[in-house]
N, C-alpha and C positions, 0 to 999 in steps of 0.2 A: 446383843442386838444393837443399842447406841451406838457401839465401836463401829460396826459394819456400816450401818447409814451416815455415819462421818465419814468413813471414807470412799464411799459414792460420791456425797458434797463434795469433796477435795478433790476428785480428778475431774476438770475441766478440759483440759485439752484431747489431741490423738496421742494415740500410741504410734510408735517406730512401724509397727507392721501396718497400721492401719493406711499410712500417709508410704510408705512402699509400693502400697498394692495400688491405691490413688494413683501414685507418679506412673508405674505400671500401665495402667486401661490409658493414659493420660495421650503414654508414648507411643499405644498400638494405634490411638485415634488419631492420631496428629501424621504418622509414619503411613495411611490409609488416604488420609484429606491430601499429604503432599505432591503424592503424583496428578492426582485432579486437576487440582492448581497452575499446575506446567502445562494441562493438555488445555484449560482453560484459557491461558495467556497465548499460547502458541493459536489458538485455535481465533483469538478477536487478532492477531497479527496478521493471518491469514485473511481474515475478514476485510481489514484494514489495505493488505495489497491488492485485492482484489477491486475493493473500491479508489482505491488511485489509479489502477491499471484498466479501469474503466473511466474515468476520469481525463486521462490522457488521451488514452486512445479517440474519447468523444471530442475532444478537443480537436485533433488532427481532423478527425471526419468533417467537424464543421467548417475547420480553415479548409479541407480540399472543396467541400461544396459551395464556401463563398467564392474559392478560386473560379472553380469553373462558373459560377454563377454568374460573376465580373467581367469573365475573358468569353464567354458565348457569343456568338452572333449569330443569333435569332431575327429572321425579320423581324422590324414593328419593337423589338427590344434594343435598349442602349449597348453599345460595349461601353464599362465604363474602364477596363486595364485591357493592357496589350502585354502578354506574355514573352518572355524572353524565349529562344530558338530551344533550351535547353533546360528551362523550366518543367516542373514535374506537379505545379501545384499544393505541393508539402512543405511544411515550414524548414528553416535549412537547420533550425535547432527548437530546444525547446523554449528557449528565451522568446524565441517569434510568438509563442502561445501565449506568454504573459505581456511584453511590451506592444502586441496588437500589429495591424495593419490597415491602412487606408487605402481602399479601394479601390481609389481611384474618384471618388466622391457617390459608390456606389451605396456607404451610407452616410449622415453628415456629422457620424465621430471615428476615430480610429476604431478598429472593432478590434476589443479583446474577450479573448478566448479561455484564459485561466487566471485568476486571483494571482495564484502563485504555485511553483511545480510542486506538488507532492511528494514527499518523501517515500522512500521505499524502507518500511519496518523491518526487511532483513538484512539493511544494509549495515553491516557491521563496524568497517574499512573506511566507510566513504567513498565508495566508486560511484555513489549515482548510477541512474540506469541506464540500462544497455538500450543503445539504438541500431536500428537498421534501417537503411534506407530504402529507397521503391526500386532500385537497382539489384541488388544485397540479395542473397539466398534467406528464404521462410528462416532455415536453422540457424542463420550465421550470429558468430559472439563476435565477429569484427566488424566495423560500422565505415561502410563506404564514404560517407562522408559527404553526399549530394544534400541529402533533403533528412528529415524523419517522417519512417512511413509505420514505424511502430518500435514500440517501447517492451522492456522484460525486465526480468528482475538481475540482474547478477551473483544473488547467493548462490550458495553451491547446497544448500539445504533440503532436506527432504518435505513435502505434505503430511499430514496427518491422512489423508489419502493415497500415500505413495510415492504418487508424482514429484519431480523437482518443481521449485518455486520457478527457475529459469524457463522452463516451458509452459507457463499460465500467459 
């Protein structure tokens, strides 16, 4: 009986099978979490373009409504810009959004429109986003090159929805 309760005392650690079957649950739990994980990141990407592609777009809204706000002539209101024959009201790039514009003195600082262009999270390449302008077909991936009257993505990636990224 001595013999046997000494060799109780004496084994402290695992056994080979015990620390197997460990590693085992270890790998089905880990091989269960990793797909998660990928739909979790793809899915705040998602989140993330959605919020720049609103972001810009809000940005262009407000440069066309100061446009026209500046170039109106309303009785009893100022004009305070005279628009070129060939102007559209949209900025001719995206840099117009961040480096501002002056009104005409229709406000008394240059008015900017965005901090700085947002990145596009599925841009892999670095192509930057795809423009079109107010000329330009809704569908088109080639950018006339007048004004920007709206922004997209360029991935060629799919939604966790379906849809391609390029059509958001």
């Amino acid at each position: 009986m001595r013999f046997i309760s000494r060799l109780r005392k004496d084994r402290r650690g695992l056994t080979l099978l015990e620390l197997i079957i460990a590693m085992a649950i270890m790998a089905v739990l880990a091989s269960a979490v990793l797909p998660m994980a990928e739909v979790t990141v793809k899915r705040s990407k998602e989140i993330e373009l959605r919020r720049s592609l609103r972001m810009i777009r809000g940005a262009i809204d407000e440069y066309r409504a100061d446009f026209d706000k500046a170039s109106s002539r309303e009785a009893g209101k100022p004009q305070f810009y005279t628009p070129a024959i060939n102007e559209t009201g949209y900025p001719e790039g995206l840099e117009d959004l961040v480096e501002g514009r002056d009104w005409g003195g229709m406000y008394p600082y240059k008015r900017k429109y965005l901090r700085r262009i947002p990145r596009d999270p599925f841009d892999r390449y670095d192509q930057g986003w795809g423009l079109r302008s107010y000329v330009d077909d809704p569908e088109s991936t080639v950018w006339g090159g007048e004004d920007v009257y709206d922004v997209y993505s360029q991935s060629d990636s799919i939604a966790l929805d379906g849809t391609p990224y390029s059509s958001w």
